[in-house]
C-alpha positions in Angstrom: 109.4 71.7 75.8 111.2 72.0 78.9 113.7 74.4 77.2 111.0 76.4 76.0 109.3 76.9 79.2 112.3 77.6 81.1 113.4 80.5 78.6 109.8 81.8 78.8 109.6 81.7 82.5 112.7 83.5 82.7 111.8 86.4 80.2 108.3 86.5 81.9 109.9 87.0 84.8 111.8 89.9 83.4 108.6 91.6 82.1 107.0 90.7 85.5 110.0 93.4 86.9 109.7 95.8 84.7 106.3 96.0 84.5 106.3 96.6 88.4 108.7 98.9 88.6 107.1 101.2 85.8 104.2 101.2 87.5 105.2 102.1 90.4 107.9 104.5 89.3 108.4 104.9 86.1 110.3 103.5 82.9 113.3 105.5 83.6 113.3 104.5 87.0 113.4 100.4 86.3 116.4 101.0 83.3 118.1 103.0 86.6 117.4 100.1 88.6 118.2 97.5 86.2 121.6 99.2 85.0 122.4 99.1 89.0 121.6 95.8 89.9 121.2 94.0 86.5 123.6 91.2 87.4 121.3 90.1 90.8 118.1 90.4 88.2 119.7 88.5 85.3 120.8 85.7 87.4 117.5 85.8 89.5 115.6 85.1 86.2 117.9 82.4 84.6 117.6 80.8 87.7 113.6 80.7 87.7 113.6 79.7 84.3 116.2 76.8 84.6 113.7 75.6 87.7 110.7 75.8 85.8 112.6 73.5 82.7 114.1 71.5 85.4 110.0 71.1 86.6 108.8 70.9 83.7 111.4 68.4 82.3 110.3 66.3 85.8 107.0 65.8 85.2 107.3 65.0 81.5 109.5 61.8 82.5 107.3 60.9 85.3 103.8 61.0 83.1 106.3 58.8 80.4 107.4 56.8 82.5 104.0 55.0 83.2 104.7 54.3 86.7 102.6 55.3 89.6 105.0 57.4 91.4 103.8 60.7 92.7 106.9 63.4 92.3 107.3 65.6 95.6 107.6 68.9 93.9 107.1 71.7 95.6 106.9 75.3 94.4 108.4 76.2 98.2 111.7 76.4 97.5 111.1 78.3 94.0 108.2 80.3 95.9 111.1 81.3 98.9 113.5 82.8 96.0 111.2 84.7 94.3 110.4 86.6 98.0 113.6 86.8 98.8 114.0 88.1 95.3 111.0 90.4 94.9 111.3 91.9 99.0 113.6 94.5 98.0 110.5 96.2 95.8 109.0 96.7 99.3 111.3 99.8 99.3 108.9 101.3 96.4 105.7 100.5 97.7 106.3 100.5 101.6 105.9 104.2 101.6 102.0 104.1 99.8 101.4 101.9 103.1 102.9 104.6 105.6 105.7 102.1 106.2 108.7 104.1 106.1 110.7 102.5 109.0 110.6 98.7 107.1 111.6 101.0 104.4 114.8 102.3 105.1 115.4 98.7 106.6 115.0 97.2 103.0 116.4 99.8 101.3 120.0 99.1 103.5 119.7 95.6 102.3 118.6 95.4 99.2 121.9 93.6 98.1 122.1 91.3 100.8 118.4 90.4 100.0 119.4 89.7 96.2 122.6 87.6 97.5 119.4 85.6 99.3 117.4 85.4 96.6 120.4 84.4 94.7 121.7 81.3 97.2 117.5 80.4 97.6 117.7 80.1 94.1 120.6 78.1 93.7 119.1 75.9 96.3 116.2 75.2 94.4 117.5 74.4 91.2 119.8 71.6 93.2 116.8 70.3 94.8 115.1 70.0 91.2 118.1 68.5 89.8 118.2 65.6 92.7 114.6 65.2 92.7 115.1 64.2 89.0 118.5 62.1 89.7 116.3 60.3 92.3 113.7 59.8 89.5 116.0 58.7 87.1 117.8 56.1 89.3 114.9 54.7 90.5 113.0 54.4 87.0 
């Protein structure tokens, strides 16, 4: 189960970017996008989905465990990758909202904002992984 919603969060999160992007600007422009920067995107979505299995897998052992424990999950750290992740799109729809200055800014960083996403990501899946250490040590 856990597996299965991982992979699924991970692929929707895929669709989630292209679906975007097209809208915004076009099929052609997301394959551009995603031929430039698809190792940041790939590694941004296999991230998501191994936190959502890693979530998912968390609260399946705590509901079978029987005990009364309350798990201190929080969708923050998840929530923080995904803006880092998803800021850079700013630089497409910035300019609908006469925000050209933030543009440019966001446009000169868009690596160094998926390097962000990136490490926020990589922080989340630790915390998950502890959180369920913890829970498994203490079960």
């Amino acid at each position: 189960m856990a597996i299965a919603a991982g992979g699924l969060s991970g692929t929707g999160l895929l669709a989630i970017y292209f679906g975007v992007l097209t809208l915004v600007s076009g099929w052609s422009y997301a394959l551009e996008q995603f031929g430039t920067y698809w190792p940041f995107i790939v590694t941004l979505a296999v991230g998501f989905g191994v936190q959502v299995g890693l979530f998912v897998y968390l609260r399946w052992a705590v509901r079978t465990a029987g005990s009364g424990k309350v798990v201190a999950v929080t969708g923050g750290t998840s929530g923080a990758a995904m803006l880092s992740c998803c800021t850079h799109y700013l630089v497409n729809l910035l300019p609908v909202l006469g925000a050209t200055g933030l543009v440019s800014l966001v446009g000169q960083y868009q690596v160094e904002l998926f390097w962000v996403g990136v490490a926020a990501n990589l922080a989340g899946i630790a915390y998950m992984s502890r959180r369920l250490a913890a829970f498994a040590h203490g079960a």
